[in-house]
Backbone as CSV, one residue per row, in Angstrom:
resi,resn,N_x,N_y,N_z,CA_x,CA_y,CA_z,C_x,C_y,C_z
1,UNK,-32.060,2.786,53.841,-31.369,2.122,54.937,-31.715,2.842,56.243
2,UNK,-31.809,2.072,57.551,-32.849,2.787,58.814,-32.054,2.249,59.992
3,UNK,-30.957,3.184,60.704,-30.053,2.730,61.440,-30.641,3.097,62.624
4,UNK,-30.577,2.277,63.736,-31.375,2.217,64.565,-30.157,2.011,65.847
5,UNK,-30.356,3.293,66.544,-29.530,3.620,67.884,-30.283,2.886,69.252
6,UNK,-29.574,1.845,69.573,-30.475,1.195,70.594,-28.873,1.434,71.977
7,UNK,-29.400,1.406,72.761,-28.520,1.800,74.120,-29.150,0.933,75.250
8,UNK,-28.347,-0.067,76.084,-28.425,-0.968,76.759,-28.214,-0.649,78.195
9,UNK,-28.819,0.040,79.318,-29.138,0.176,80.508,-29.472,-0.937,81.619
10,UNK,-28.580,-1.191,82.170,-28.782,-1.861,83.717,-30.017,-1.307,84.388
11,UNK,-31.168,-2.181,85.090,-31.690,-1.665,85.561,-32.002,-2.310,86.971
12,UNK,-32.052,-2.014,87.975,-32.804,-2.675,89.226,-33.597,-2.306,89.905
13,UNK,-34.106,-3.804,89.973,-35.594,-3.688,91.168,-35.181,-4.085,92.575
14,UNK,-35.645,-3.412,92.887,-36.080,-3.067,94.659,-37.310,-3.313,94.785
15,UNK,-37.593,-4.259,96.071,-39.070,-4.103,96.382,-39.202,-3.061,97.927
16,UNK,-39.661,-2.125,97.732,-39.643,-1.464,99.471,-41.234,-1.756,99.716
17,UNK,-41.482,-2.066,100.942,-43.071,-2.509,101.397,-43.718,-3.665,100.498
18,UNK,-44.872,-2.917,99.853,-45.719,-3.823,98.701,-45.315,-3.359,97.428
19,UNK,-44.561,-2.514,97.235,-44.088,-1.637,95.827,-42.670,-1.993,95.289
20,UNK,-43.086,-2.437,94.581,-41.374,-2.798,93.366,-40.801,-1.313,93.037
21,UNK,-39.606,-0.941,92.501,-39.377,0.136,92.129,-37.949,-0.817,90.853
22,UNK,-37.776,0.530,89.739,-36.472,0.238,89.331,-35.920,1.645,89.082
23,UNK,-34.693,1.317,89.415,-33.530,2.028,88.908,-32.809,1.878,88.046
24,UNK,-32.237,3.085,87.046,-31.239,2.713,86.233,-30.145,4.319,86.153
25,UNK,-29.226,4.237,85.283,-28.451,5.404,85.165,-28.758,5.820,83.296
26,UNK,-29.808,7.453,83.810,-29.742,7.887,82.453,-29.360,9.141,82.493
27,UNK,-28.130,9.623,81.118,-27.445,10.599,81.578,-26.707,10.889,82.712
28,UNK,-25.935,9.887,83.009,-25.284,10.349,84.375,-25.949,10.397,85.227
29,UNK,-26.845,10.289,85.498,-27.820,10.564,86.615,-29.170,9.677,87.137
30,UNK,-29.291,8.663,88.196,-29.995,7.932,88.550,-31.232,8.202,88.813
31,UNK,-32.134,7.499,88.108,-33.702,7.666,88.016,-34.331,6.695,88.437
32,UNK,-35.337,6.592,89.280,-36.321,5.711,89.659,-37.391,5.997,89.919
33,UNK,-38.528,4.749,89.639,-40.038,5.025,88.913,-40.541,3.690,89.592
34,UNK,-41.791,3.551,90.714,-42.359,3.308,91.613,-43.133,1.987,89.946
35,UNK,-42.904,0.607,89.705,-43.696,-0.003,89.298,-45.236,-0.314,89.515
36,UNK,-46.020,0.184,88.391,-47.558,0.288,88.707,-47.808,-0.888,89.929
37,UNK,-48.920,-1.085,90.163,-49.616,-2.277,91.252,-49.590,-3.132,90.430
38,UNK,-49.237,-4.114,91.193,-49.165,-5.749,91.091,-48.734,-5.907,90.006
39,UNK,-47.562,-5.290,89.319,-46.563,-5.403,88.344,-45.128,-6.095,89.828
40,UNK,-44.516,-7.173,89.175,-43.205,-7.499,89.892,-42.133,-7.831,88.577
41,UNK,-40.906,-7.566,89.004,-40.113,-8.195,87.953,-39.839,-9.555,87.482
42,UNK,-40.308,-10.308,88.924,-40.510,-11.894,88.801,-41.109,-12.221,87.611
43,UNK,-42.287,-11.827,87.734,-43.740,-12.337,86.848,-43.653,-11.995,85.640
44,UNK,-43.154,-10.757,85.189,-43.410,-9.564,84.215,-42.468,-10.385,82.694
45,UNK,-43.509,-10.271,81.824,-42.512,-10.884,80.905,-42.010,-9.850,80.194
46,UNK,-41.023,-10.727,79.151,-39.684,-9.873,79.321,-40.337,-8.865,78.162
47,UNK,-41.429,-9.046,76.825,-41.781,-7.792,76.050,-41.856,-6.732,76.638
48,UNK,-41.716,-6.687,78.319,-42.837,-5.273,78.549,-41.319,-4.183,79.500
49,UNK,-39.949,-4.865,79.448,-38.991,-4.440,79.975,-38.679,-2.872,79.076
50,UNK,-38.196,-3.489,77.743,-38.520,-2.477,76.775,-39.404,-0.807,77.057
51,UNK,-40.921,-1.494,77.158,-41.744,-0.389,77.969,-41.284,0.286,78.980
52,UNK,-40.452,-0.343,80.314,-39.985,0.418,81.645,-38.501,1.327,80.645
53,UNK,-37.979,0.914,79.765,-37.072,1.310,79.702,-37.179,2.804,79.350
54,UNK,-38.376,3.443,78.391,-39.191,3.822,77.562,-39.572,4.992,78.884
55,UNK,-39.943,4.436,79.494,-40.547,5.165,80.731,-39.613,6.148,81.434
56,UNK,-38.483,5.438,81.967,-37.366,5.474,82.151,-36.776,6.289,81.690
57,UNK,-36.562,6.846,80.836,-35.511,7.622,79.839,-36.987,8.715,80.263
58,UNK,-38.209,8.965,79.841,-39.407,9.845,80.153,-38.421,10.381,81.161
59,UNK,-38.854,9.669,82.384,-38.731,10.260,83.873,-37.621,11.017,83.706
60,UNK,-36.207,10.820,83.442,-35.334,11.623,83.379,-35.143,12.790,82.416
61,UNK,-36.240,12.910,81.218,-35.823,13.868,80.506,-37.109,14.977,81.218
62,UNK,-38.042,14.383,82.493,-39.130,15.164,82.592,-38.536,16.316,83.854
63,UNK,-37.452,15.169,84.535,-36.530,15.973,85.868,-35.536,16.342,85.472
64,UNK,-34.954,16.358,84.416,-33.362,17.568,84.351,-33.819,18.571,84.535
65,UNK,-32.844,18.706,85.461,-32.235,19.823,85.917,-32.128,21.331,84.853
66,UNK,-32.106,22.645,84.888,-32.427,23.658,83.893,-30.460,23.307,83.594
67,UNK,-29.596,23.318,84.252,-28.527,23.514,83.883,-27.650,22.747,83.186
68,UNK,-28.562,21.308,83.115,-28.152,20.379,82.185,-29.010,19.934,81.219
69,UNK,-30.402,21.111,80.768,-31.028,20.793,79.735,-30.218,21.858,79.142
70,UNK,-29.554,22.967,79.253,-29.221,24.000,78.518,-27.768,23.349,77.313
């Protein structure tokens, strides 16, 4: 039997200039990650959300902080 912990994150896009960005809250703490070129959330189908999410959780475990990896 293969129990599978899945966790459901809000995320938003911002477009600033020509660059999409999203945000979400991981660990308490808000992370955002500049969407590659000519990626938009409009267009983007939905298999590849999964992937940002993936990313997402990366970025924040790559910036904690020393006092909240301890």
């Amino acid at each position: 039997m293969t129990i599978q912990n899945t966790q459901q994150n809000d995320v938003l896009f911002q477009k600033l200039g020509n660059t999409w960005y999203c945000f979400t809250e991981v660990n308490a703490e808000v992370v955002y990650s500049a969407l590659p070129e000519g990626m938009s959330p409009k267009t983007t189908s939905l298999e590849l959300y999964e992937v940002i999410e993936e990313h997402m959780q990366k970025i924040a475990e790559h910036y904690q902080s020393p006092e909240t990896a301890a």
